[in-house]
Backbone as a ProteinNet text record, in pm:
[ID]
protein_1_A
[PRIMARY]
XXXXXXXXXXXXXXXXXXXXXXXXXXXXXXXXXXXXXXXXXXXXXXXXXXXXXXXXXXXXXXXXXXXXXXXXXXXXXXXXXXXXXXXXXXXXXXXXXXXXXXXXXXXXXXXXXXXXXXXXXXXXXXXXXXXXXXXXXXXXXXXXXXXXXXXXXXXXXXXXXXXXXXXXXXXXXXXXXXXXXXXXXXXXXXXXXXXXXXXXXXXXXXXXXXXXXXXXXXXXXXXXXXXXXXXXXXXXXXXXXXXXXXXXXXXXXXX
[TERTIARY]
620.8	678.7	565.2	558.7	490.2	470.7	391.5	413.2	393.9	479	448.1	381.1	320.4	240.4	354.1	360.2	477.5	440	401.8	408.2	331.3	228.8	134.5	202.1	359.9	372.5	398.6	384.2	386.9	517.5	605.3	757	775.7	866.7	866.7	1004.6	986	1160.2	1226.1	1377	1483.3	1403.1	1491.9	1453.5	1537.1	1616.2	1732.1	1707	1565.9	1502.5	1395.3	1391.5	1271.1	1322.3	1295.7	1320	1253.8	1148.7	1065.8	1087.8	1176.3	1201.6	1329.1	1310.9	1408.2	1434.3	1613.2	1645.2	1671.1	1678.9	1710.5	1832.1	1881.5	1977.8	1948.4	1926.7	1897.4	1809.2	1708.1	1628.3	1671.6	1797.2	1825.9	1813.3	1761.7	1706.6	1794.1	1853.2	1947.6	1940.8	1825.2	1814.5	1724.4	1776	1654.2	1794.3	1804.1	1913.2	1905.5	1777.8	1755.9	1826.6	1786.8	1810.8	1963.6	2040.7	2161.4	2250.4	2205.4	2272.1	2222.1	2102.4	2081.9	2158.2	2211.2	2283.2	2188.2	2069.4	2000.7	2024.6	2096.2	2144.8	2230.6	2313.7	2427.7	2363.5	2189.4	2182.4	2133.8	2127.2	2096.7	1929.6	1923.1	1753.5	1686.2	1743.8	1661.9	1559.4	1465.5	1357.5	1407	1508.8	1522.3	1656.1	1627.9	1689.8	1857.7	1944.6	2091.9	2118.4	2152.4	2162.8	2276.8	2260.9	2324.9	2438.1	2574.2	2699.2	2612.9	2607.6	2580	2727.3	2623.9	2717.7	2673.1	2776.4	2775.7	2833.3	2671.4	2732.1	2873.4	2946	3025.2	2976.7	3094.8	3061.1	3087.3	3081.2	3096.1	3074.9	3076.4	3062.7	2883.6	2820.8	2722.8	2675.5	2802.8	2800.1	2718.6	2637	2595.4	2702.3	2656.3	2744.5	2708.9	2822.5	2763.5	2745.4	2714.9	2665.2	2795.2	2918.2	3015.6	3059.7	2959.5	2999.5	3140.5	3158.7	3270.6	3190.5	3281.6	3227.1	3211.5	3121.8	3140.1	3241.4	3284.9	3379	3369.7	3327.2	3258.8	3277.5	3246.1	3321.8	3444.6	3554.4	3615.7	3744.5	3662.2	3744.4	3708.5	3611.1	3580.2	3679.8	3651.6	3735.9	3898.1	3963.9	4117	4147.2	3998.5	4001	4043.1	3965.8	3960.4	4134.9	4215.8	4340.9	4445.5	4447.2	4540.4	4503.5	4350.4	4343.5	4440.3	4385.2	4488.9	4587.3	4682.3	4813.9	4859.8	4816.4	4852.1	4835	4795.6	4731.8	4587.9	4496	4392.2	4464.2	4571.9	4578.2	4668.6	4733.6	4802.9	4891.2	4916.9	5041.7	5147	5259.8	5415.2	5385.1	5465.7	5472.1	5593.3	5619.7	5720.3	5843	5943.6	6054.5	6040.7	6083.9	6101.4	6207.4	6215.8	6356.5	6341.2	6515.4	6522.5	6653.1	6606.1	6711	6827.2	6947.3	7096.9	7153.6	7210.4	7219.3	7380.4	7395.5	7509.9	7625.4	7721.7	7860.9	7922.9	7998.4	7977.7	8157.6	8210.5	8352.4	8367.8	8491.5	8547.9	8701.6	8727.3	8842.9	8987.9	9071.9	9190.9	9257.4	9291.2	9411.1	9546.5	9651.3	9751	9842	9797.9	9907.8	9880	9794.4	9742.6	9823.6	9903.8	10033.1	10170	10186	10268.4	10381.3	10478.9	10656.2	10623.6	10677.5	10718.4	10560.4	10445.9	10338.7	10238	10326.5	10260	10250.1	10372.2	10347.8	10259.8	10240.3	10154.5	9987.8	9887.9	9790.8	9729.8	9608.4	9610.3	9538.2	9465.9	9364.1	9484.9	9591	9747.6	9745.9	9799.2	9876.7	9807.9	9655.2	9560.8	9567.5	9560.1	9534.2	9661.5	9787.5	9873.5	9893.1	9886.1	9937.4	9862	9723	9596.8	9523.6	9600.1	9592.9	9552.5	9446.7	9399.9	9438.9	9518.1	9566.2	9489.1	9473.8	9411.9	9469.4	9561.1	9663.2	9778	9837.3	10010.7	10050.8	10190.1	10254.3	10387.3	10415	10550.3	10666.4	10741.9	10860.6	10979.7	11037.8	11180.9	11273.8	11424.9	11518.1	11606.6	11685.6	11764.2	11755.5	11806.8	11793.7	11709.5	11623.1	11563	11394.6	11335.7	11174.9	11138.4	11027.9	10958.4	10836.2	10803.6	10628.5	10608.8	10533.6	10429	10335.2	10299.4	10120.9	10075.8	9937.3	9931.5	9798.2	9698	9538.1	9504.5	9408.9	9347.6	9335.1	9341.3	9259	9362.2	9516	9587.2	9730.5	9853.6	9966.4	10059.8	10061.9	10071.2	9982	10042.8	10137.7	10175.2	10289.7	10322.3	10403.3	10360.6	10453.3	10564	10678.7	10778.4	10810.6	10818.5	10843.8	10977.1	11103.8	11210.9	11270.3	11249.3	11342.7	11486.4	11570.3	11704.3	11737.5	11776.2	11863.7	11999.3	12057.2	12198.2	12261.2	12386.9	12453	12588.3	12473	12599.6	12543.9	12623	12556.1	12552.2	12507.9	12511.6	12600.1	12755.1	12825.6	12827	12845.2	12825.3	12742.5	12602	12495.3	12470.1	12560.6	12549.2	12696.6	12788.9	12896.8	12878.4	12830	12798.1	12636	12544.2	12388.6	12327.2	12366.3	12287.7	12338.7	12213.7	12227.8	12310.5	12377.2	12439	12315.4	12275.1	12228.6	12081.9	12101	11933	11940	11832.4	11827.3	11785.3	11857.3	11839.4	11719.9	11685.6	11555.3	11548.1	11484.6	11510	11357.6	11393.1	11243.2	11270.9	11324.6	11305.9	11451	11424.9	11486.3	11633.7	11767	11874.1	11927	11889.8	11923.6	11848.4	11798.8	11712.7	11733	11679.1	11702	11600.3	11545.9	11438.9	11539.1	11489.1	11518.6	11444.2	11463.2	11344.3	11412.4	11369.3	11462.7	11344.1	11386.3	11395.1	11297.8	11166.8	11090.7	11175.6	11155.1	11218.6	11076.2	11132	11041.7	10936.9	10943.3	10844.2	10774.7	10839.3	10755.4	10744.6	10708.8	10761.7	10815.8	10830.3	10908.3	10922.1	11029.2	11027.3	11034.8	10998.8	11018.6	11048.7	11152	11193.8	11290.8	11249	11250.3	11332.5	11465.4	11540.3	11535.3	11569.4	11632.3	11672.3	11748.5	11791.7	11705.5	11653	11604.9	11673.1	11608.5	11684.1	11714.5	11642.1	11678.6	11753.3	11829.2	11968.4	11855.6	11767.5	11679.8	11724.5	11786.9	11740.4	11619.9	11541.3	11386.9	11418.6	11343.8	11346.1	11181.1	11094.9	10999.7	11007.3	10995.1	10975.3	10833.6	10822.7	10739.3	10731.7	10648.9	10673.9	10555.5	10550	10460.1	10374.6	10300	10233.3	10337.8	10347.7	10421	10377.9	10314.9	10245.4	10281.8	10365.9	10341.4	10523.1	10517.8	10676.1	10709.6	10860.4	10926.7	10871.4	10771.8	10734.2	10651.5	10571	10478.4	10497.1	10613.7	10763.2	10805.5	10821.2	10881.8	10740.6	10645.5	10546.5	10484.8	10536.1	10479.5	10601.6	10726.9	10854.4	10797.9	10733.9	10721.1	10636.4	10483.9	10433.4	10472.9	10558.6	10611.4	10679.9	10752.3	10838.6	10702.2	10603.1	10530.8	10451.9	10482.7	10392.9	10557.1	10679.5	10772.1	10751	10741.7	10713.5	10615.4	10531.2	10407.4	10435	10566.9	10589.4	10685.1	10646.5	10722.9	10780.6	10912.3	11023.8	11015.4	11024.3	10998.7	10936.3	10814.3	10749.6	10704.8	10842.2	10934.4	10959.8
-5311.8	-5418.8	-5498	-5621.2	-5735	-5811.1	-5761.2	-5879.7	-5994.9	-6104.3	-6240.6	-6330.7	-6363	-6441.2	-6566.3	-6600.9	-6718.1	-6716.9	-6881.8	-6921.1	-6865.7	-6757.6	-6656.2	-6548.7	-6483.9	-6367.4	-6277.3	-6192.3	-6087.3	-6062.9	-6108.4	-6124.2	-6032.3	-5916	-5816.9	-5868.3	-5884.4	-5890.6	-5780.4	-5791.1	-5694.7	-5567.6	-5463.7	-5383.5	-5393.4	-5427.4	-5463.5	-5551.3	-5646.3	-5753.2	-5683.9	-5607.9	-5498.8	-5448.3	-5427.8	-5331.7	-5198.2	-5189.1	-5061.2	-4967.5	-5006.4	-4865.6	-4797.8	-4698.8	-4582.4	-4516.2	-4477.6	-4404.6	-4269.5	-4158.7	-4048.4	-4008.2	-3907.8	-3844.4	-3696.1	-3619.3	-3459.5	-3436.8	-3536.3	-3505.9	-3531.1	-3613.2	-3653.4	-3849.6	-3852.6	-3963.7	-4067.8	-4195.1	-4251.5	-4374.1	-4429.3	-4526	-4657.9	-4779.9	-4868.9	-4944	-4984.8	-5043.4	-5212.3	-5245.3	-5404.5	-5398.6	-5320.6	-5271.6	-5304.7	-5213.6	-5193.8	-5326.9	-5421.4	-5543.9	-5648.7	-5641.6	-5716.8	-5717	-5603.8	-5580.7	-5548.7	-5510.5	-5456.7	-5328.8	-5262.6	-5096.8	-5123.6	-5261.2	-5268.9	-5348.4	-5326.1	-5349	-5232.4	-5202.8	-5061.9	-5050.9	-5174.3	-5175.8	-5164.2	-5175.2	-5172.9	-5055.9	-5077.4	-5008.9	-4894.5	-4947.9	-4928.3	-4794.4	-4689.8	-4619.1	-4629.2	-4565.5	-4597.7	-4525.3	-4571.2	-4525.9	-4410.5	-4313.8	-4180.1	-4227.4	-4145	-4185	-4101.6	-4143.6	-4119.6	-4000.6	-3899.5	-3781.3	-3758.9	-3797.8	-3805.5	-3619	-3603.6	-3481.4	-3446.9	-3326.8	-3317.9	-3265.2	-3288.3	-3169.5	-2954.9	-2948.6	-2806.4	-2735.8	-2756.5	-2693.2	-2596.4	-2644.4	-2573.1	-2466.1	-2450.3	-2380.8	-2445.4	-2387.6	-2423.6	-2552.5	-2582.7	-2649.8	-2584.3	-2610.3	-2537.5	-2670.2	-2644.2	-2729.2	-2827	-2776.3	-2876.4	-2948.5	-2974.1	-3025.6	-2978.9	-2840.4	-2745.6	-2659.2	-2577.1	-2505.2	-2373.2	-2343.6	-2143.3	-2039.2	-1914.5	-1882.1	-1795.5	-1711.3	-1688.7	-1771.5	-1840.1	-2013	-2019	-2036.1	-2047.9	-1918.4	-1867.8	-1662.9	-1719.1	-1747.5	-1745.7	-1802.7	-1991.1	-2076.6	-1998	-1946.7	-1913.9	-1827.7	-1712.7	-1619.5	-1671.6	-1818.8	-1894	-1969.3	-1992.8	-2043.5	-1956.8	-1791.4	-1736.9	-1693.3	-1650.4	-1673.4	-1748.5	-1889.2	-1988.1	-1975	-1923.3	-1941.7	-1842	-1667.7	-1582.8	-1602.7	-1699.9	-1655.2	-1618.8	-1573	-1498.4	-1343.8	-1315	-1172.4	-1116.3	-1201.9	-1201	-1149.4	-988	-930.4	-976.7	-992.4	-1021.7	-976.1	-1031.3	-1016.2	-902.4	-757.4	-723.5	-754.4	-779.4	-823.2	-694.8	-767.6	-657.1	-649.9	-526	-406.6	-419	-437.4	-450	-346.3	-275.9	-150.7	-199.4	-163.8	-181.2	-210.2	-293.8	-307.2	-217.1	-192.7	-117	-250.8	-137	-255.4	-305.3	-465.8	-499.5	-472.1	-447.6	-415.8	-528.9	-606.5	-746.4	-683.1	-705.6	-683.4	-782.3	-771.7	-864.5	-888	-992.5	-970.6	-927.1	-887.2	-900	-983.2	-1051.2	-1218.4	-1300.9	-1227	-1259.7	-1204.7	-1119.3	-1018.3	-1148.3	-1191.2	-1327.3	-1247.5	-1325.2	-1288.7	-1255.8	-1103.3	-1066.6	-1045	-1033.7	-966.8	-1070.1	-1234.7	-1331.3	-1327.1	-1219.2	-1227.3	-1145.4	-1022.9	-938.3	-959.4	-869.3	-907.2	-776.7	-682.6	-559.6	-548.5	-642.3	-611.9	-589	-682.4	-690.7	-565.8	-535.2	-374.4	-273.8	-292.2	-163.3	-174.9	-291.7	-360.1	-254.1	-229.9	-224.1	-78.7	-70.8	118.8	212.6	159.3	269.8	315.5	221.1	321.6	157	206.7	73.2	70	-42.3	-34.1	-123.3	-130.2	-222.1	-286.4	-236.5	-221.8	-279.9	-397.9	-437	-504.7	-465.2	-458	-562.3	-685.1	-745.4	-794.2	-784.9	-798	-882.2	-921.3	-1008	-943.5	-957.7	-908	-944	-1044.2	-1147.9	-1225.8	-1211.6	-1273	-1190.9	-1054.7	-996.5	-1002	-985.7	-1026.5	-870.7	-825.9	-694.2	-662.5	-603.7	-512.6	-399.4	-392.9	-235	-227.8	-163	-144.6	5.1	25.8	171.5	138.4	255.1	268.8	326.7	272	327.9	524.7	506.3	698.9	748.1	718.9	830.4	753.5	839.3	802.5	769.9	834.1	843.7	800.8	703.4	643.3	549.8	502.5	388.4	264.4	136.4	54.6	-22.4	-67.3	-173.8	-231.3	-387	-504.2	-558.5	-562.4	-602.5	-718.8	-872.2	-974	-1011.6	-1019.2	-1054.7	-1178	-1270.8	-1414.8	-1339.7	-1397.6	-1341.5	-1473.4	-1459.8	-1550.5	-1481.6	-1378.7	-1305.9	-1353.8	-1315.5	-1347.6	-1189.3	-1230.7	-1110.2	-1016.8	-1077.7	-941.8	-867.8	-937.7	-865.8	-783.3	-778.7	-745.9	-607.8	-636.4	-506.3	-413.5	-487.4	-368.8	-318.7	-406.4	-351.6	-322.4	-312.8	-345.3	-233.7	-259.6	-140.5	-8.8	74.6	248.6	309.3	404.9	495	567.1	597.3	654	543.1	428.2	340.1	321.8	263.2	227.8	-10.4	-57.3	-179.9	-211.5	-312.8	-365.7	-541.2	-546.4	-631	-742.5	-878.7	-979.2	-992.3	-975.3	-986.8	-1050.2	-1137.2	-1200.6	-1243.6	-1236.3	-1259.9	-1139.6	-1037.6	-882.5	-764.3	-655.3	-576.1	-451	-348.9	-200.5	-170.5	32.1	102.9	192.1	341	440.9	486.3	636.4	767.2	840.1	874.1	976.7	1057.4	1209	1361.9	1319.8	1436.9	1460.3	1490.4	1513	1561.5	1617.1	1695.2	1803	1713.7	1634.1	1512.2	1384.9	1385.1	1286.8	1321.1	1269.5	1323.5	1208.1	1225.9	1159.5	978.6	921.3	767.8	721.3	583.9	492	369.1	284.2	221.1	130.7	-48.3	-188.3	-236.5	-321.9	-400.2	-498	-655.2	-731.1	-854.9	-947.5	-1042	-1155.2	-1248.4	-1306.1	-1475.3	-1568	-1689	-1753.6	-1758.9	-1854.5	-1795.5	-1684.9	-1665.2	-1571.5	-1490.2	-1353.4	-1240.2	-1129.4	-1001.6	-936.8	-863.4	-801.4	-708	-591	-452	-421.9	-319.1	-258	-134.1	-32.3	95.6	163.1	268.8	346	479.8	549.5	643.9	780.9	862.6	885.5	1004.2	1072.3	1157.2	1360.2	1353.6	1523	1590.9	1596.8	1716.7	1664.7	1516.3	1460.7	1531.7	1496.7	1519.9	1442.2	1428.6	1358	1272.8	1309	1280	1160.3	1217.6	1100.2	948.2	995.6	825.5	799.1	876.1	802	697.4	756.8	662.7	572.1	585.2	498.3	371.1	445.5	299.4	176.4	235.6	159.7	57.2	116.5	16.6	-73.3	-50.2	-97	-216.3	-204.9	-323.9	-391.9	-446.9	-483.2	-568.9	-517.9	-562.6	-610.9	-633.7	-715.7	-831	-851.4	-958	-1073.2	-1017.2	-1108.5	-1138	-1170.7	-1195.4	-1311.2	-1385.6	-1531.6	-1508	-1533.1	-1492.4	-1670.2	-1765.4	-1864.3	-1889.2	-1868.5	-1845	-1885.8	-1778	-1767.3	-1876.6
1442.2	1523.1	1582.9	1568	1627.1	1730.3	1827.1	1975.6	1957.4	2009.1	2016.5	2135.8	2163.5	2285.5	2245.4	2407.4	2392.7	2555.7	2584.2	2711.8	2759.3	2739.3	2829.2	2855	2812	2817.1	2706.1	2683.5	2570	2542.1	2443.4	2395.7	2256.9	2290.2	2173.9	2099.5	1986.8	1893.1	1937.7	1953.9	1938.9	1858.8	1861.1	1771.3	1654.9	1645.1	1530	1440.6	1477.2	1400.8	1307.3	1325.4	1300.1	1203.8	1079	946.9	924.9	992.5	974.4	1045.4	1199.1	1258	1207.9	1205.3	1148.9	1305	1328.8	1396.5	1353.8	1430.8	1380.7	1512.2	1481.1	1609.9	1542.5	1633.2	1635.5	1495.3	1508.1	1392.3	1289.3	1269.5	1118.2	1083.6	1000.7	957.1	934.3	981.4	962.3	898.2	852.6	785.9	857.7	815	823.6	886.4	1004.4	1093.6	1056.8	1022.2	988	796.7	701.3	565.6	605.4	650.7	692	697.2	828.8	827.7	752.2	655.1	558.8	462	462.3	309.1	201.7	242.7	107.4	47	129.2	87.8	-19	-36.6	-130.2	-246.5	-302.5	-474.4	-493.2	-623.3	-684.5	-695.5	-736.1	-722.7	-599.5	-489.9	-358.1	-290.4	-234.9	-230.4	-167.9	-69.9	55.6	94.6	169.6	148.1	199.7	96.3	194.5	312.4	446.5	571.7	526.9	570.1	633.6	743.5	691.7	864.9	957.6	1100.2	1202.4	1251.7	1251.2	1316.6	1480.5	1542.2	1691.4	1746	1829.1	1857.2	1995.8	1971	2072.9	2210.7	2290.1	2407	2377.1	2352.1	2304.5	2418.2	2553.8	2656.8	2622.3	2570.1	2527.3	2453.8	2328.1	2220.3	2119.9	2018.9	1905.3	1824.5	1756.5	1666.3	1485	1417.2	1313	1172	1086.4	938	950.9	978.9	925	1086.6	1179.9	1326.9	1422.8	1321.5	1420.2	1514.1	1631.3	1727.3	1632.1	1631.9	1573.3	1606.7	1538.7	1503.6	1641.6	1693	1788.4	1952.6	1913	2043.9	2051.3	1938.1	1911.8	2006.3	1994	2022.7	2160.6	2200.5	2394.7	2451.1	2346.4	2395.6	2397.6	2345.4	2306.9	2442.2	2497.4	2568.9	2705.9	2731	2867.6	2892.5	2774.7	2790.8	2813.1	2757.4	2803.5	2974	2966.3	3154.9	3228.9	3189.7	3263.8	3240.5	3092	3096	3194.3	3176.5	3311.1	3371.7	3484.7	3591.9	3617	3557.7	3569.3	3615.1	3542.4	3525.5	3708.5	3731.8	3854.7	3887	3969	3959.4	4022.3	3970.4	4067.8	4158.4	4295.2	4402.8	4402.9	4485.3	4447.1	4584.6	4555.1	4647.1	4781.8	4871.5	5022.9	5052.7	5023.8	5051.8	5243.1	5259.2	5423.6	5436.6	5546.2	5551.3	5543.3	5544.7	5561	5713.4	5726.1	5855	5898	6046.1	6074.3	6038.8	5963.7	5943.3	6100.6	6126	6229.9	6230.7	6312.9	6345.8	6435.4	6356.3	6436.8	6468.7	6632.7	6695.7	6607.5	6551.3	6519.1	6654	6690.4	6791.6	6772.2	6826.3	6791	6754.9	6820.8	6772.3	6624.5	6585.4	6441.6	6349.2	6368.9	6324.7	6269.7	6353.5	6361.6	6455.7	6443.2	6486.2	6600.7	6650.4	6835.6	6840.6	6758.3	6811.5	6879.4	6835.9	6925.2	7102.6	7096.8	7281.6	7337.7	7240.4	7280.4	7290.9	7321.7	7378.9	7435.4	7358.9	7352.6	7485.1	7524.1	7663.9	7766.4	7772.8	7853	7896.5	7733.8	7718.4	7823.1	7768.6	7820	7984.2	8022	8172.8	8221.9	8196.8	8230.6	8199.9	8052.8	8054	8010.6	8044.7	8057.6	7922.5	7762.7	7638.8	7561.4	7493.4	7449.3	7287.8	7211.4	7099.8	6998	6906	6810.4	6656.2	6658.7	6523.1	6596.3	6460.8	6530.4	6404.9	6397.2	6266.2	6308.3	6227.1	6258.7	6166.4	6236.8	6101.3	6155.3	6061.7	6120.1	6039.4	6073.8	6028.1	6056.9	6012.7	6086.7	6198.1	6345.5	6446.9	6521.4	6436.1	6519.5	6502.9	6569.4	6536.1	6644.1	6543.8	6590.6	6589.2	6652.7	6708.1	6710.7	6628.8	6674.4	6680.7	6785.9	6825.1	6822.4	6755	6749.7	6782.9	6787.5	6809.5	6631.9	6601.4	6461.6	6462.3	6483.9	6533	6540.2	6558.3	6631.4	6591.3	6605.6	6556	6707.4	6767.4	6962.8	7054	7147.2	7187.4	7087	7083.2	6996.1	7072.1	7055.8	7150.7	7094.8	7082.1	7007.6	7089.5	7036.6	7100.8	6986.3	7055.8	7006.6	7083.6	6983.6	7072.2	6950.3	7024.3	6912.8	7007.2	6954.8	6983.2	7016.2	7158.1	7113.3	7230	7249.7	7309.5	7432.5	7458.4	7581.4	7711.8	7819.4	7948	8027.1	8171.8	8233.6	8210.1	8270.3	8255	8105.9	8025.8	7906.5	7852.5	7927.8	7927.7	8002.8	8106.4	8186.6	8135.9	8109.3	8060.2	7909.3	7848.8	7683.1	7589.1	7670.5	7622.1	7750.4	7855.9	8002.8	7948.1	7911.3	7905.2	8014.9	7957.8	8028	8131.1	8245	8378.9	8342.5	8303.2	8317.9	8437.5	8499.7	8642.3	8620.3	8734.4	8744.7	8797.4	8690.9	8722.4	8781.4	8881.8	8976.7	8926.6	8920.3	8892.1	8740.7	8638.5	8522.4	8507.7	8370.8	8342.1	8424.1	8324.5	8431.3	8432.2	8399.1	8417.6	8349.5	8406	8309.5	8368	8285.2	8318.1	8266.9	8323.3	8252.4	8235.3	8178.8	8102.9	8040.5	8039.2	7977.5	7882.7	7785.9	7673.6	7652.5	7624.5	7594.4	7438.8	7462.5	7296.5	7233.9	7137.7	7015.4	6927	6826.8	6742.4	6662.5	6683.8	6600.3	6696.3	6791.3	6881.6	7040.1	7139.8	7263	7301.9	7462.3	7541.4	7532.6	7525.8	7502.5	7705.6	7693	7820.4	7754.2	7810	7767.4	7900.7	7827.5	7941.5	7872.6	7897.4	7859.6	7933.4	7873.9	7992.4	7913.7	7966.2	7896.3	7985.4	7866.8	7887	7943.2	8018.7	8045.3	7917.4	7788.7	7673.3	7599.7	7641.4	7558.7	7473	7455	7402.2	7498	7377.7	7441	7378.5	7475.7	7445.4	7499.9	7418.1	7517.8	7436.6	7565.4	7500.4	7472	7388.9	7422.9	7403.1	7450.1	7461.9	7431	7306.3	7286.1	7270.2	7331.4	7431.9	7341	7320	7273.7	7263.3	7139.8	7143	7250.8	7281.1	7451.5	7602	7555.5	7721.5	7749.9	7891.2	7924	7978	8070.2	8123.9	8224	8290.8	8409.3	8374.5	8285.5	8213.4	8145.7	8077.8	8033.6	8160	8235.6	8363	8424	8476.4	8503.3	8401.2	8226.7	8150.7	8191.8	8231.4	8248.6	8336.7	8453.5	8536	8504.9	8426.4	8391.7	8276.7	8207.6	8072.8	8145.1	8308.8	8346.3	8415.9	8420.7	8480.1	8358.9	8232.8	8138.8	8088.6	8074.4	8027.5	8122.5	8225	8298.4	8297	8208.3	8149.4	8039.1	7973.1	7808.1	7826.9	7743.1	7781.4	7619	7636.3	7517.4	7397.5	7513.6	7465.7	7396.3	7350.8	7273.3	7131.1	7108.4	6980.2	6952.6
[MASK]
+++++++++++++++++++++++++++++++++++++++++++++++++++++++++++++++++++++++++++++++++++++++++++++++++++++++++++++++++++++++++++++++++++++++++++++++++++++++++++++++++++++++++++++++++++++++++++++++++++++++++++++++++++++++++++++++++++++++++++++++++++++++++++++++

């Protein structure tokens, strides 16, 4: 290549103007780059040698390269080794799930009035407030003009309570000459007439107490009470009293 003096400064040609330099890449010889765009590589007679394709090396992460510009077989195995890494994880165990003890089962109170029919008047805190025996169970039924209750405690078959209202269309006297027990006693504050009364165990239950009264909307209601096989007379007698104390808190209307 030839310097040119021009103007007083030293002016070098391109290198591409230049026919004599030869490039190489990794030591391989690529030809005469001026030859090339002359077109002298394309007569048969030409002095001049035909340029070589330019093999551009890769990134190979710094593996060898081999004769045919692939990674080696060897590379190849590393490289494959580094993708299932990443596909597992880098070898990452499951997390395992956390077991949490069992918790105590939670017991929800029903009310009674959830029963439907006569057991809407009832009301087990009432009951207990009143006759000392706390119930949790109540069973209701209709049967013509009659609508019914029973209240029991889960645990136990005794005491048992019934709530009986029937629609009827009598008045007092009728009430007291055909509906009032033979030796009941009159009960005074309840409705437009009412009575208590105690009945005798029997071989299967014990002693009953038992509230009648006719109600102002043309309802008769009676409660009874039926008392535990071991109790006696004395005991229905003081369950009567409270049984008329807890008819007085029952609004028939209701219904």
């Amino acid at each position: 290549m030839t310097a040119q003096l021009t103007g007083g400064r030293v002016v070098r040609p391109p290198l591409w103007r230049d026919r004599n330099i030869a490039l190489s890449w990794a030591g391989r010889p690529v030809g005469e780059l001026g030859a090339r765009m002359s077109g002298a590589a394309r007569h048969p007679g030409s002095s001049v040698r035909q340029p070589q394709p330019v093999r551009f090396p890769t990134d190979t992460g710094g593996l060898s390269v081999d004769d045919h510009g692939g990674v080696p077989v060897h590379g190849r195995i590393w490289l494959a080794g580094v993708g299932v890494l990443l596909t597992t994880g880098c070898g990452a165990s499951e997390v395992e799930p956390v077991r949490l003890p069992a918790g105590e089962p939670a017991t929800v109170e029903v009310a009674a009035a959830s029963s439907g029919g006569a057991c809407r008047l009832l009301d087990f805190a009432v009951i207990e407030e009143h006759a000392g025996v706390r119930f949790d169970v109540a069973a209701a039924s209709d049967r013509g003009d009659t609508r019914t209750c029973v209240v029991r405690a889960t645990d136990a078959t005794w005491p048992e309570l019934t709530l009986t209202v029937t629609d009827t269309s009598i008045d007092v006297p009728t009430f007291t000459a055909d509906v009032l027990p033979a030796g009941a006693k009159k009960v005074s504050k309840l409705g437009q007439a009412a009575y208590r009364r105690t009945g005798a165990k029997t071989a299967k239950r014990g002693p009953t107490a038992e509230v009648g009264w006719l109600a102002t909307e043309d309802r008769l209601a009676t409660l009874r009470w039926t008392c535990r096989p071991d109790d006696d007379r004395a005991t229905a007698d003081e369950v009567a009293d409270h049984l008329v104390d807890l008819a007085r808190t029952l609004d028939t209307r209701s219904l």
